[in-house]
Phi, psi and omega in degrees: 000135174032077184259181233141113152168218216042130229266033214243334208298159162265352179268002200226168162279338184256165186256104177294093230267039161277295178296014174249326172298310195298327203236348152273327184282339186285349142341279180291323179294343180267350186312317207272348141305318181271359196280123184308120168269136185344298193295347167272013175286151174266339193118159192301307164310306212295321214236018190262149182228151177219126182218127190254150182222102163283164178163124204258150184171108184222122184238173181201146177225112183237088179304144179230050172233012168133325217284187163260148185278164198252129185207146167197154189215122193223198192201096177280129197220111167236126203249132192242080179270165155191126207280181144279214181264167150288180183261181192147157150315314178247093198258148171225126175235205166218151213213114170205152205211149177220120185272179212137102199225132166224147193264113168319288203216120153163186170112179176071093134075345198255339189256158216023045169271172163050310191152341177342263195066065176269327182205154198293140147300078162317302181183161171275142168234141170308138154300085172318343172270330203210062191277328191297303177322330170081043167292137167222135210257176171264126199256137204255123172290136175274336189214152168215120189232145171211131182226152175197164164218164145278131139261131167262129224229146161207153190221133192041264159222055185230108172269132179252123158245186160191147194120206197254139181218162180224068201306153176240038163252157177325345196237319171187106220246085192318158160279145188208011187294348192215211206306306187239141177264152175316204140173148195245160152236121196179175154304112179233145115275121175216129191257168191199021170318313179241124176292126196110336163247154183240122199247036171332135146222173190186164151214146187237139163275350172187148185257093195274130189258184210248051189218351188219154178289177176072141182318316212219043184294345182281342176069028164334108175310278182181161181195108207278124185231157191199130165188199168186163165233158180204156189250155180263303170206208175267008179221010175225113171249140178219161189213130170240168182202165161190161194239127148261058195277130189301119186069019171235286166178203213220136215225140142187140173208144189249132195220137188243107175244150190195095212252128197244102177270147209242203184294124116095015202081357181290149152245164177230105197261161187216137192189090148241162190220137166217092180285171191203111207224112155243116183290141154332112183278354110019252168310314154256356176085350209207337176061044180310147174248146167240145149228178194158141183193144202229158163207118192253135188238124196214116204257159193231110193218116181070205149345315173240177185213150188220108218246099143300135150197125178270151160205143158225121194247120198231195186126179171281333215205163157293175192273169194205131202202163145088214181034227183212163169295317184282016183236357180080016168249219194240320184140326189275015174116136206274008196240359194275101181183068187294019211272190182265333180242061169257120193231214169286331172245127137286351187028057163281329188315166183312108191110312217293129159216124186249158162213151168267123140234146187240164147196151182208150227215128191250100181291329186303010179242007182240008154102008177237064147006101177101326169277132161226157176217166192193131160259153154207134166273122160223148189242144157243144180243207178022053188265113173304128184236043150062223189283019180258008179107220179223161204203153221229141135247169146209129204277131154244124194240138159230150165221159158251141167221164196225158172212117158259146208270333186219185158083208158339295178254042175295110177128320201291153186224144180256132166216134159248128187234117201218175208196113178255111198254090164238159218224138165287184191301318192293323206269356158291345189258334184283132189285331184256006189243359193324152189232180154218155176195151197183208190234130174242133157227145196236178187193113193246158176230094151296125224211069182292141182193116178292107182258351184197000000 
């Protein structure tokens, strides 16, 4: 639930992945202006980057069903080459990367509940201090290190990779939400031939998830993605994608953005997202169908800004997206979920139609540079709980976030973030449906720095 991340969002630690529509696809969609063409290479040295990524990154979860709360804090190191092309008709390079996370605080009992997941969970142990009691504490990985590449072919402007990659679509969105990021390894192509479009196709065969070592700790069959986004003009953006993941189930979604500049500089942003998911019978036994889909009004004026949103979800089964096949899930990445209302709660379940109101608040025009903050409430109602009825939550997400602006630490970004999760009794209650809800705060210290 609401892994959040890639660090890009405007509420987030997590990449809220409504705000990865407005704002990765408003990216990918701008690529093919900005996308290099073969015959503009410098050479393989020349156009080459060395980028170290520090994050510092401590969350807690404190349940209010019984359980114990869940806390964990580590100190994250991702080292970034990515070379350019040679020159040539035909250009070829490597795209290579090394990770490296140590655990700060956890273990007793605190780690790996809810979802944290900062570092792998083993086994359970008797407690060597209090053993006549049968106490047990969690034995916790103290370190997690990964390293991979890519090579890569570019031709005009259509790049072929191959190797560990950490794709960023709507259909299959690594996680980058915690300590260490996910990464796939498999085959992408992505082209930028007619300008205003962006085309992805791609297929991966395994997943290191980003909480454990090995190529493929994720047990990944294999899962196939094919799509594009095209930009229109400078205020219509649309994006379609679709997904195959194997002996699990078959993805499309679809994005309509579409931004109205106003008076004095407001803007008026307009955004829908939508999936269309049919599951494997494989997999659920039943071959369940989902749609979910958001649709967001979000007006921009000074300093502040104020975000509307309806979501809804209908179907036979809630939406089901990340996490791995040996947890009985699906593979595609813990972020793949763009809608409007992903928090801490996606307020996805079966049925749920939820709304928002946000707002956020920009300090540079009151003499603080770099500081933002940004609150919301969302309630989901009507949620099918079968014979226990229907069962209701609702979220208040506040964040502070800091960007420094100059000196040393130029760049380093702070976020504090917290999050109040309640759930009714039935739908806390419910055997097929269990939920949790309490208070999270997470506190990430991100600290990116361009070495070549």
């Amino acid at each position: 639930m609401g892994s959040n991340t890639n660090y890009n969002s405007i509420y987030g630690i997590q990449m809220t992945k409504y705000k990865l529509s407005a704002i990765a696809l408003a990216l990918m969609t701008s690529a093919p202006a900005l996308a290099a063409s073969q015959a503009d290479s410098n050479g393989f040295v020349e156009d080459s980057s060395l980028d170290l990524f520090l994050r510092n990154a401590y969350m807690n979860r404190d349940y209010y069903d019984g359980r114990a709360d869940s806390t964990e804090w580590g100190q994250g190191a991702v080292l970034t080459f990515n070379s350019g092309f040679t020159q040539g008709k035909v250009g070829f390079g490597v795209d290579a990367f090394g990770m490296y996370g140590y655990r700060l605080d956890s273990g007793r009992g605190r780690a790996g509940n809810g979802g944290i997941d900062f570092f792998m969970v083993d086994r359970e142990l008797i407690d060597p201090a209090n053993p006549a009691a049968g106490s047990r504490i969690t034995d916790v990985e103290r370190d997690m290190a990964h390293a991979g590449a890519a090579v890569k072919a570019r031709f005009s402007k259509t790049v072929l990779s191959y190797g560990d990659q950490r794709p960023v679509l709507p259909v299959l969105s690594h996680d980058d939400s915690r300590l260490l990021p996910e990464a796939y390894t498999g085959t992408m192509i992505t082209s930028n031939e007619i300008d205003g479009l962006t085309v992805h196709a791609g297929r991966f065969h395994a997943q290191h998830r980003k909480s454990d070592e090995g190529r493929d700790s994720g047990e990944l069959n294999s899962i196939e993605v094919l799509g594009g986004s095209y930009q229109f003009n400078d205020n219509i953006r649309t994006a379609l994608y679709a997904s195959d993941v194997e002996d699990v189930l078959k993805r499309q979604y679809a994005n309509l953005n579409y931004i109205r500049p106003l008076n004095e500089g407001d803007t008026l942003t307009l955004d829908f997202s939508g999936y269309r998911t049919k599951q494997d019978k494989k997999w659920d036994g039943a071959g369940d169908r989902n749609n979910l889909w958001s649709l967001s009004a979000n007006y921009a004026t000074g300093p502040h800004d104020f975000t509307l949103a309806y979501q809804r979800s209908s179907g036979d089964t809630g939406y089901n997206y990340g996490f791995y096949q040996n947890e009985g899930a699906v593979g595609d990445g813990g972020t793949t979920i763009w809608v409007a209302n992903s928090f801490w709660s996606d307020f996805n379940q079966e049925d749920e139609r939820s709304w928002q109101l946000g707002y956020g608040l920009d300090f540079t025009q009151f003499g603080i540079p770099g500081l933002s903050y940004n609150i919301a409430y969302i309630r989901g109602t009507d949620i099918d709980l079968g014979a226990n009825g229907t069962g209701t939550e609702r979220e208040i997400f506040n964040q502070f976030k800091y960007v420094v602006q100059s000196g040393a630490a130029k760049d380093m970004s702070v976020r504090l973030r917290s999050s109040v999760l309640r759930v009714s009794n039935n739908f806390r209650n419910a055997e097929r449906n269990h939920h949790q809800d309490g208070n999270e705060v997470r506190i990430f210290i991100d600290f990116p720095m361009n070495i070549l």
